[in-house]
N, C-alpha and C positions, 0 to 999 in steps of 0.2 A: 886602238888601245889607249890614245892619250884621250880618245872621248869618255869611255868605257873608264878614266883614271880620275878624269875631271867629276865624274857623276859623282865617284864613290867620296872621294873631297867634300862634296857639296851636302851629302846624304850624313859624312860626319861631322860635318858644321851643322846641322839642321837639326843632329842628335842631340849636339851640344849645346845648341842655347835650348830644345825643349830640356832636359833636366838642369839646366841654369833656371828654366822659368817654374819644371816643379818641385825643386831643390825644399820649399818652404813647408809643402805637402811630407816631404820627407821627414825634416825635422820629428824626432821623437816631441809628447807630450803637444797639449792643448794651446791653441792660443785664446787671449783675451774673451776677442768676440764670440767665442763660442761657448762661453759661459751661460749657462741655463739657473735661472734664477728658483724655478723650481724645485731644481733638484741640487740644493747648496752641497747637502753630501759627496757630492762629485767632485767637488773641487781638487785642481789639478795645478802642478806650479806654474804652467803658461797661462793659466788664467788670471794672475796676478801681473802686472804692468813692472811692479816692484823687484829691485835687483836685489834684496834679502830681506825677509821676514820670516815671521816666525810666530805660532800663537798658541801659548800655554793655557792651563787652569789654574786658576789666578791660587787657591789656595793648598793644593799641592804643587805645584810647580812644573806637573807632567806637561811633557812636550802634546799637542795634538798635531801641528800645521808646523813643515818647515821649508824654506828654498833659502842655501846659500846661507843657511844661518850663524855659519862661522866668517863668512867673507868680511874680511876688515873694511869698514865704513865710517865714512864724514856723518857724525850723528847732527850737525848744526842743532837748532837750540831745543832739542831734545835735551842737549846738555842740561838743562836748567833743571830735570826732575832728579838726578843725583844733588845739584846745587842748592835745592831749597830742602828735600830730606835731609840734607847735612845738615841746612842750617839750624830744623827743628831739630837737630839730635843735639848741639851744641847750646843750642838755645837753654839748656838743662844747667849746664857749666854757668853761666852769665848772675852775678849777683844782682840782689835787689834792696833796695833801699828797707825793706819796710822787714819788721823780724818773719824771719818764714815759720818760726812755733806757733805765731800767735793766727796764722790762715791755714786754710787745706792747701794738700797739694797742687790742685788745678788750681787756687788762687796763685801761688805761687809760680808756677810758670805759664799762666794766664799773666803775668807780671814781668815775668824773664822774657816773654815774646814783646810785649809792650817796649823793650831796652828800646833807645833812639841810635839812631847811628846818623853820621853827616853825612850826604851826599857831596865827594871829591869831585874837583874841574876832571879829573881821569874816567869817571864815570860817566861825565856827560859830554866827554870827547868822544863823539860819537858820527862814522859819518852818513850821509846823506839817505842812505838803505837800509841803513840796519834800525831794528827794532825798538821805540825809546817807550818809557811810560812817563817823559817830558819830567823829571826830575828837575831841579836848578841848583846850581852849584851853591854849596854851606845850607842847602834843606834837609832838618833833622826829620827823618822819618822810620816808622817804628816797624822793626823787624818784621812783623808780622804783614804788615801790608806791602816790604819791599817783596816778600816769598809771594803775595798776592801778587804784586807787580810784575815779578819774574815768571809766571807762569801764566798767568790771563792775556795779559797784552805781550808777552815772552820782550820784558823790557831789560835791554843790555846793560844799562845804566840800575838797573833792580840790582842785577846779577851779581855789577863790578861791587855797588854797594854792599851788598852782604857780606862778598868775599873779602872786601878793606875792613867791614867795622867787627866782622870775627876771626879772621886770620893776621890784618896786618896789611895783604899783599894780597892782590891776585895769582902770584906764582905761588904765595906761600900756601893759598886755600886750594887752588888745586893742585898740590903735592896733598891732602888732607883727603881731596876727593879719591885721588891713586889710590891711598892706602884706604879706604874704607871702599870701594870698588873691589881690590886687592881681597879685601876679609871677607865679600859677600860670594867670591867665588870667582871674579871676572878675569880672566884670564887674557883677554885680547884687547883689553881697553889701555888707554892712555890721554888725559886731558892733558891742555895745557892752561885754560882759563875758565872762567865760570859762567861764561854766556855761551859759547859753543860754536862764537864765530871762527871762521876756518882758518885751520892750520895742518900742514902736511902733517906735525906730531901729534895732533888732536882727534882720536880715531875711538873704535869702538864696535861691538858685532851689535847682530842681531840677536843672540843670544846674550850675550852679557849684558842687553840692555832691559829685557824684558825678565831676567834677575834682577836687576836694580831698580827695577818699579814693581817687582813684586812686595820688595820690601818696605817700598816707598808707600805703596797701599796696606800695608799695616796699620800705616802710625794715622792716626782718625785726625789728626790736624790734616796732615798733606792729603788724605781723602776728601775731606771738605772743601779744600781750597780748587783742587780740581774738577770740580764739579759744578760750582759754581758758574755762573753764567753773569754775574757781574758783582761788582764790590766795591763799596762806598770807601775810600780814602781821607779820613778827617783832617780838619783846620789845623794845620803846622805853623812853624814860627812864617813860613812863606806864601803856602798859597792856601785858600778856602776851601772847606769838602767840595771834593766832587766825584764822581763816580767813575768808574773802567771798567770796559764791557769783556769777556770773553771773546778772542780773536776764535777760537778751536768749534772749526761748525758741526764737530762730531759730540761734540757738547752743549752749544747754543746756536739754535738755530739760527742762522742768517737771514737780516731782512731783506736782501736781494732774494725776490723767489727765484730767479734762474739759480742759485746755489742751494734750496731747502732742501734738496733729496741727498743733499750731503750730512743731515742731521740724521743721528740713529736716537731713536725713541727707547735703548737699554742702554745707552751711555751712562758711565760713569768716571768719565775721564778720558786722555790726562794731559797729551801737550805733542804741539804740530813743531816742524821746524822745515826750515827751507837757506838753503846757499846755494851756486850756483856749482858748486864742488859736492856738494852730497844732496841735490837734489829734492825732492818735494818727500817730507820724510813724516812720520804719524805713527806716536805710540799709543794707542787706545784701548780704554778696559769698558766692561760693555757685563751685565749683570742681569739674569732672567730665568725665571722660578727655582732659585736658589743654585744656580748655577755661573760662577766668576769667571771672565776671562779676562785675557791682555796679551795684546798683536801688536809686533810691530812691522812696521812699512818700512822697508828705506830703500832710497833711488826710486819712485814715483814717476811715471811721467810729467806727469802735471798734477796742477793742485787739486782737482777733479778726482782723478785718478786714484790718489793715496784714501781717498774717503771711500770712493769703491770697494780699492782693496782691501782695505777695512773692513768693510762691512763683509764683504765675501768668509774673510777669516773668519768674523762672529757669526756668520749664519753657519756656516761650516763646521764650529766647535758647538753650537746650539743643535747641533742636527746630531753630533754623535754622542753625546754626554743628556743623559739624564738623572736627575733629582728625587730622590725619595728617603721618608724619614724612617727612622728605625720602626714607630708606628707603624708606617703604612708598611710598611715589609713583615711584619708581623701582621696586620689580618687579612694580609694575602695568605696565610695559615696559619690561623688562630690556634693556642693549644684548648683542647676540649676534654672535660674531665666527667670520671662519673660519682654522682654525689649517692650516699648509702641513707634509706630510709626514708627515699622520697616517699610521698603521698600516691595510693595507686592511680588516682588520675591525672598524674601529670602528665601533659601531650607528649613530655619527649624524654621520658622513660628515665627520668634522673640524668640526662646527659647536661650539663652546663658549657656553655664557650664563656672563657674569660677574657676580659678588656684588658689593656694594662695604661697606664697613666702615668705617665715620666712624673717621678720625685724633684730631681733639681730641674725647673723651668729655663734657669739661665745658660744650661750647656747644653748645647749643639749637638742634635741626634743624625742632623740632614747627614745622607750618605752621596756619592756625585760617582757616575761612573757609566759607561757603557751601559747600553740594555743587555749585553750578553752578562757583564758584570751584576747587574741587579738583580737579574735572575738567577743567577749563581749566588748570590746573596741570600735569595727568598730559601730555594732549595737547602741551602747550608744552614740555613738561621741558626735552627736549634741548637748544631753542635759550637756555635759559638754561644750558647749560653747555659745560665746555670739557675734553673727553678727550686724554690725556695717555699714551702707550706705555711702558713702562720696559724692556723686552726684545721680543726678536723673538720674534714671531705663529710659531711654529715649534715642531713636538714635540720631545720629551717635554714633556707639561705634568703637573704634579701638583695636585691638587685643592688650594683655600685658596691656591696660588700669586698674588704677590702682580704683575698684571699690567700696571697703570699705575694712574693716580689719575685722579677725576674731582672740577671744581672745580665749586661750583653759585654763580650770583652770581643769585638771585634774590632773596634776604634783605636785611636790613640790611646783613652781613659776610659774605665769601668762606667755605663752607663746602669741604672738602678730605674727599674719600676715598677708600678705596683700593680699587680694582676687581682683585678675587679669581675665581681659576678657580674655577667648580662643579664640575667633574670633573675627572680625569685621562685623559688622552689619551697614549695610545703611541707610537713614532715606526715609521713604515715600516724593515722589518729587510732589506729588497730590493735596496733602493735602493744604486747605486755611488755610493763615497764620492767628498765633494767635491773639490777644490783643493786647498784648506784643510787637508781632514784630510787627504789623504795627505801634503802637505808636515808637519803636525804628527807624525802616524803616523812620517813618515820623522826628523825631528829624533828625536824621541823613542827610536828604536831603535841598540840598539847595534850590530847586526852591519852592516859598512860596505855590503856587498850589499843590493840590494833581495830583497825576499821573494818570491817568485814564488806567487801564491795563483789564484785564480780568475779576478779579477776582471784581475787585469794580463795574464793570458795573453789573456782576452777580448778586452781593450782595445787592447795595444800589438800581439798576434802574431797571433790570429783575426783580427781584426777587419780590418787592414789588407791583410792577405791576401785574405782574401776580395773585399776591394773591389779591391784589385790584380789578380786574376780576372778576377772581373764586367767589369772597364775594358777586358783586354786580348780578352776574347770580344766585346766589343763594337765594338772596334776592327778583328777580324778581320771580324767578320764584312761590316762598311760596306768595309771595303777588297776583297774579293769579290764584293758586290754593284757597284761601282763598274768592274772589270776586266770583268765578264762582261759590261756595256751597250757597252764599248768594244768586244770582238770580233762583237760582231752584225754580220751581211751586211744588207745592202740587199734589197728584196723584188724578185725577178723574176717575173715572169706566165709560165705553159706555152705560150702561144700570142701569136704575134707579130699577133693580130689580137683587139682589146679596145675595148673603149667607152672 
């Protein structure tokens, strides 16, 4: 019995380290390694390294991709892209020396970016790890290149600078950052400084964060700076131009090739961060046949890693969203009309397809959406729109002629275009002229006579004739048959003796 008790012991320790060993097997959801690079639409949230991210369309803001996207997180200097869209929005507020009547707008705050601000000893107290764009203490340098500074080489001493020569204080700019965080919708954030170095009060989602660089990619200054791959710093009162490269290898490629496969070839942005409290972190928008994204990573494994993970979320929003423009959704079913008085040899019996041709060139037809969505798109066109005739459906037509407009209100705003003939169609040369033209024919000629041509002798002196004919043979002939019923005799029998 005690052998017989000792087995069964041994048989449930044996049970128990194997489901200890395939405990991981069990786990719901995919791991990393088994991510299949061909088939990006699969992606699954253990196939991300990352402990929250999230990847929208960059310009409705629809969520695609999310894991943990509310968990409150250590943004580290991700911070820096609510710190420099502030600082271009305040950049507006800042006066300038020179009259703003007598320049354009973009002169003028082409001017307001230009403002100097000192670089303080607190900006370049900085220690031995964290990030600098090597500023020197009382170097006046101009807004525009500290937003450069704070976001290429993610320079802490860029950051504090901003936050002193537009706020005051560091405490004070980020109480500015709270409340415009606050107004864009963010609900789980809280800064306490403007470089993003770590503080337990210093936090932020993955969702709130990829709201605040949607808006950040609005504004076409913070587009540009982000994108950039390096930028020239001009001759200050201290030190001579010289250049800073883009740290962000999701943007510039890296001259170590052990790290080029961390460069994405649809980058367009926007800014990496790293502490040893929120981990290897990467917001990046990423941009390809008219379709915008923007992921963020955070909690990364390693630096490797968060570029992966990256990249997985833009294959992954590229695999489910496609692009097309209101054109091409319209001659996936062109409307096709039928034109009156073609020519009897036209190959295609009077039928026309009409082109159409967008009126304002400068607004935005592209539609972005699922393939089930575009296709429901194609299918529906029509009833979201409204066709408009500008001349009569009647030949001559000549090709590119411009035939009516068609308005489409499925959009945001009414788009307008104009429905163009594909071909040219002849007019029937057979055909007796109308009303119309012969009263114009007739204004129009000089000899007071009418013309006597073909078509008038047909009309006024054949024609009427003939039926004046026809009437009177047919008249004779009913008044003949009517006389001859009259003269009939009555039937008599030959024999006075009948049934």
């Amino acid at each position: 019995m005690k052998r017989r008790a000792g087995n069964r012991l041994v048989g449930l320790l044996m049970a128990a380290v194997l489901c200890v060993s395939l405990l991981p097997l069990w786990t719901p959801g995919a791991l990393a390694d088994d991510y299949d690079p061909l088939y990006p639409e699969n992606l699954a949230e253990g196939h991300l390294t990352a402990t929250a991210a999230i990847l929208i369309e960059q310009d409705s803001g629809r969520v695609i991709f999310e894991k943990n996207a509310d968990e409150r997180m250590y943004p580290a200097s991700t911070t820096k892209i609510l710190t420099v869209w502030l600082a271009l929005m305040k950049a507006h507020d800042l006066p300038i020396e020179q009259d703003a009547g007598s320049i354009t707008a973009a002169d003028v705050y082409s001017a307001q970016l230009s403002t100097k601000f000192p670089v303080s000893a607190n900006a370049t107290n900085l220690a031995p790890d964290e990030s600098s764009a090597k500023f020197a203490i009382g170097e006046e340098v101009r807004l525009i290149d500290l937003c450069n500074a704070a976001i290429l080489v993610s320079g802490n001493d860029a950051a504090t600078a901003i936050a002193e020569g537009l706020s005051g204080s560091v405490e004070a700019y980020a109480e500015e950052m709270n409340k415009a965080a606050s107004a864009l919708g963010c609900t789980g954030t809280h800064f306490v400084n403007a470089n993003g170095l770590h503080d337990e009060n210093h936090f932020t989602t993955a969702r709130d964060m990829a709201i605040m660089t949607q808006v950040a990619m609005e504004n076409e200054e913070f587009r540009q700076i982000v994108r950039r791959t390096e930028y020239g710093l001009p001759r200050d009162n201290i030190y001579r131009a010289r250049t800073i490269k883009n740290g962000n290898n999701f943007v510039a490629r890296a001259d170590d090739e052990r790290k080029a496969d961390r460069y994405y070839e649809y980058s367009t942005g926007v800014k990496t961060g790293t502490t040893a409290a929120a981990g290897n972190c990467l917001v990046a928008s990423a941009s390809r046949d008219g379709i915008s994204l923007i992921g963020v990573v955070f909690g990364a494994t390693s630096d490797a890693a968060r570029y992966a993970d990256a990249k997985k979320l833009m294959e992954y929003g590229f695999a489910q969203f496609i692009s097309q423009t209101i054109e091409d959704i319209y001659l996936a079913n062109p409307r096709i009309i039928d034109i009156r008085s073609f020519d009897k040899d036209d190959p295609e019996v009077g039928r026309l397809k009409l082109n159409i041709r967008k009126i304002s060139t400068d607004a935005s037809d592209l539609i972005v959406g699922t393939r089930e969505e575009i296709e429901n798109w194609k299918q529906n066109f029509f009833n979201l729109t409204v066709t408009e005739f500008t001349r009569e459906l009647t030949a001559p037509i000549t090709a590119g002629e411009v035939m009516g407009t068609l308005t489409y209100y499925g959009g945001d705003v009414p788009l307008v275009y104009e429905l163009t003939a594909s071909r040219s169609i002849a007019a029937r040369q057979s055909l007796a002229p109308s009303v119309d033209e012969i009263i114009a024919q007739a204004e129009n000629d000089p000899n007071p006579f009418p013309r006597i041509t073909l078509e008038i002798v047909v009309l006024y002196m054949i024609l009427p004739a003939l039926g004046l004919f026809l009437a009177f043979r047919l008249l004779r002939s009913f008044l003949r048959l009517f006389h001859h019923q009259k003269k009939t005799k009555a039937f008599k029998p030959n024999s006075r003796y009948y049934r």
